[in-house]
C-alpha positions as CSV (number, residue, x, y, z in Angstrom):
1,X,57.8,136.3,-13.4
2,X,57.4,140.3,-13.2
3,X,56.0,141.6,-10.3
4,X,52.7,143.2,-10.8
5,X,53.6,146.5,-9.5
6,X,56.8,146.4,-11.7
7,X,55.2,145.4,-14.9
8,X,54.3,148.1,-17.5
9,X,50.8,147.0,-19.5
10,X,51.2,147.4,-23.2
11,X,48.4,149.6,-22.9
12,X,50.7,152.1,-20.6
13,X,53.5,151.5,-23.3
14,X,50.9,152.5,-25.9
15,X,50.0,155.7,-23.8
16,X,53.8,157.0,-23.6
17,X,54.7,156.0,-27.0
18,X,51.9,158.6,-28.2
19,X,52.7,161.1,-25.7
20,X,56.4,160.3,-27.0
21,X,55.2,161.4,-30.3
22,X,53.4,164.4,-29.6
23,X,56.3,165.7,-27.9
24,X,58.2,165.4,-30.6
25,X,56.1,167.1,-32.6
26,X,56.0,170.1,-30.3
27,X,59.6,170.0,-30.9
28,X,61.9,173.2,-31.4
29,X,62.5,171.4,-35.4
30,X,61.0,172.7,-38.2
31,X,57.1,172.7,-38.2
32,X,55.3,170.6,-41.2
33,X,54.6,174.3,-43.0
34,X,58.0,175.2,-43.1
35,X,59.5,171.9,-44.8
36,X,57.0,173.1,-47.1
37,X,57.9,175.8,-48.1
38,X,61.6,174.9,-47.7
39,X,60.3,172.0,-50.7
40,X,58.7,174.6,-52.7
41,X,55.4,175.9,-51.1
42,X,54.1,179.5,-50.9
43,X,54.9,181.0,-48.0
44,X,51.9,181.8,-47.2
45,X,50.5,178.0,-47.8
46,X,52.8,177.2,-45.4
47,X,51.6,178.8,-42.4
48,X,48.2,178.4,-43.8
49,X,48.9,174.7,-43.0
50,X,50.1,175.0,-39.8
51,X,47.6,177.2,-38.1
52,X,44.7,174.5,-39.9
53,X,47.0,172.3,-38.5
54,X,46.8,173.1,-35.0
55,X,43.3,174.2,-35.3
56,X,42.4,170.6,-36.4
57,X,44.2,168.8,-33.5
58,X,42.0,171.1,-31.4
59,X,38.9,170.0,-33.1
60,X,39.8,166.6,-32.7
61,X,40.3,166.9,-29.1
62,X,44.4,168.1,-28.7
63,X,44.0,170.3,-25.3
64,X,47.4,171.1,-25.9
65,X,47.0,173.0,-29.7
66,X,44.8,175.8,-30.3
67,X,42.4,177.0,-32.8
68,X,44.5,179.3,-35.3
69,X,43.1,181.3,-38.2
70,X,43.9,184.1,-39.9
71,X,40.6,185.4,-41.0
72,X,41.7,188.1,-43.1
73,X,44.1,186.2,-45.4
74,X,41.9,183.6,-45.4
75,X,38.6,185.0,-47.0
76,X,42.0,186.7,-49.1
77,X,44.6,184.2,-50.2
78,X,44.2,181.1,-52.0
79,X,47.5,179.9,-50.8
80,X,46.8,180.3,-46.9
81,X,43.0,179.2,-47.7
82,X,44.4,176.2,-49.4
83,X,47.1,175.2,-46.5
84,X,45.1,176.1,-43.5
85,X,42.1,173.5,-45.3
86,X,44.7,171.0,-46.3
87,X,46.3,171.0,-42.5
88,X,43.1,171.1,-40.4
89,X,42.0,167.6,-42.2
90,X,45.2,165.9,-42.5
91,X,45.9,166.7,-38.6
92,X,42.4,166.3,-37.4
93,X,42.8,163.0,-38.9
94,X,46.1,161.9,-37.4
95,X,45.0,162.9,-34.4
96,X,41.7,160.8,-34.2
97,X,43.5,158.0,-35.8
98,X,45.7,158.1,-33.0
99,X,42.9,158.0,-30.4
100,X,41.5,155.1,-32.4
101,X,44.7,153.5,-31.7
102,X,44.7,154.5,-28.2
103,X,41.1,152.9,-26.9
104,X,42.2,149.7,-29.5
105,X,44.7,149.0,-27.2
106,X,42.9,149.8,-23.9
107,X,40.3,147.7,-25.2
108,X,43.1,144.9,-26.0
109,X,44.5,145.3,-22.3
110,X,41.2,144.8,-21.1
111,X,40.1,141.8,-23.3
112,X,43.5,140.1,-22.2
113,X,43.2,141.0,-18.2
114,X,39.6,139.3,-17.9
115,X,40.9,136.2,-20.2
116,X,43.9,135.7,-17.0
117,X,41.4,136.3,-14.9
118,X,39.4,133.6,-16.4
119,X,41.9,131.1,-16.5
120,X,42.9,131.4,-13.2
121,X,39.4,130.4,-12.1
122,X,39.2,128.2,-14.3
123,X,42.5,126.5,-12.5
124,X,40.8,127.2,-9.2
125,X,37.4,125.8,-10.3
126,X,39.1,122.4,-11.7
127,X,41.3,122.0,-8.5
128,X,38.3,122.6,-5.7
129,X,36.8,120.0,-7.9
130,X,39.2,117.5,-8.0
131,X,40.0,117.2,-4.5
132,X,37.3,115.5,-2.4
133,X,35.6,117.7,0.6
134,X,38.3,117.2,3.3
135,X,37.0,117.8,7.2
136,X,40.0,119.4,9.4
137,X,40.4,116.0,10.9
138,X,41.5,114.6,7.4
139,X,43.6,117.4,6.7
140,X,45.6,117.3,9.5
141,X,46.1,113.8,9.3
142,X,47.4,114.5,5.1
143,X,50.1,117.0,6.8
144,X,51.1,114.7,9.7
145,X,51.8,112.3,6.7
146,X,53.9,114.9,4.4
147,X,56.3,115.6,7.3
């Protein structure tokens, strides 16, 4: 058995397996714009994307993004009006989807906790009740007997 200080709770794995991934995202790679306009996008729907991007991980609670929005080539181009739109949902989504999936598992950590917990008063419960109420006298004399 694993130590309880040494033991990592699936809901701590959870955590850093999501922090994992944000890091990676934040990575020095391409961002999601650019592959698109390296597969054929406009320029300009491209960046579009990627300040709605950021800008919807910030609405959905990212402190680590910022709100990003190029007014002016907003109100004027279709293309950035189109990308910025199209990222600020799909990211604003991912990133509540991901939260979902974060207080799923803290919820699952917890549910599992208080059933061990359970058990093991359970265990306690049924033992106290087996034995028969022993005064000292009687349990000395059971030791003197198991030496």
């Amino acid at each position: 058995m694993i130590p309880r200080k040494q033991a990592i709770r699936p809901v701590y794995q959870l955590v850093l397996v999501a922090l994992a991934g944000m890091l990676l995202q934040t990575g020095c790679g391409p961002t999601r714009g650019q592959q698109m306009t390296q597969e054929g996008a406009s320029v300009e729907y491209g960046r579009g994307f990627d300040d709605g991007c950021s800008s919807g991980k910030k609405a959905a609670g990212d402190m680590f993004s910022q709100f990003r929005k190029n007014v002016g080539l907003y109100q004027q181009n279709a293309d950035y009006r189109l990308g910025w739109n199209d990222g600020h949902e799909e990211c604003m989504n991912e990133w509540r989807s991901m939260q979902r999936q974060q207080e799923l598992g803290i919820e699952q950590q917890r549910a599992h906790d208080e059933h061990t917990r359970l058990e093991r008063q359970e265990q306690k419960d049924m033992i106290q009740n087996a034995l028969p109420r022993l005064d000292r006298e009687q349990i000395d004399n059971l030791n003197k007997l198991g030496h």
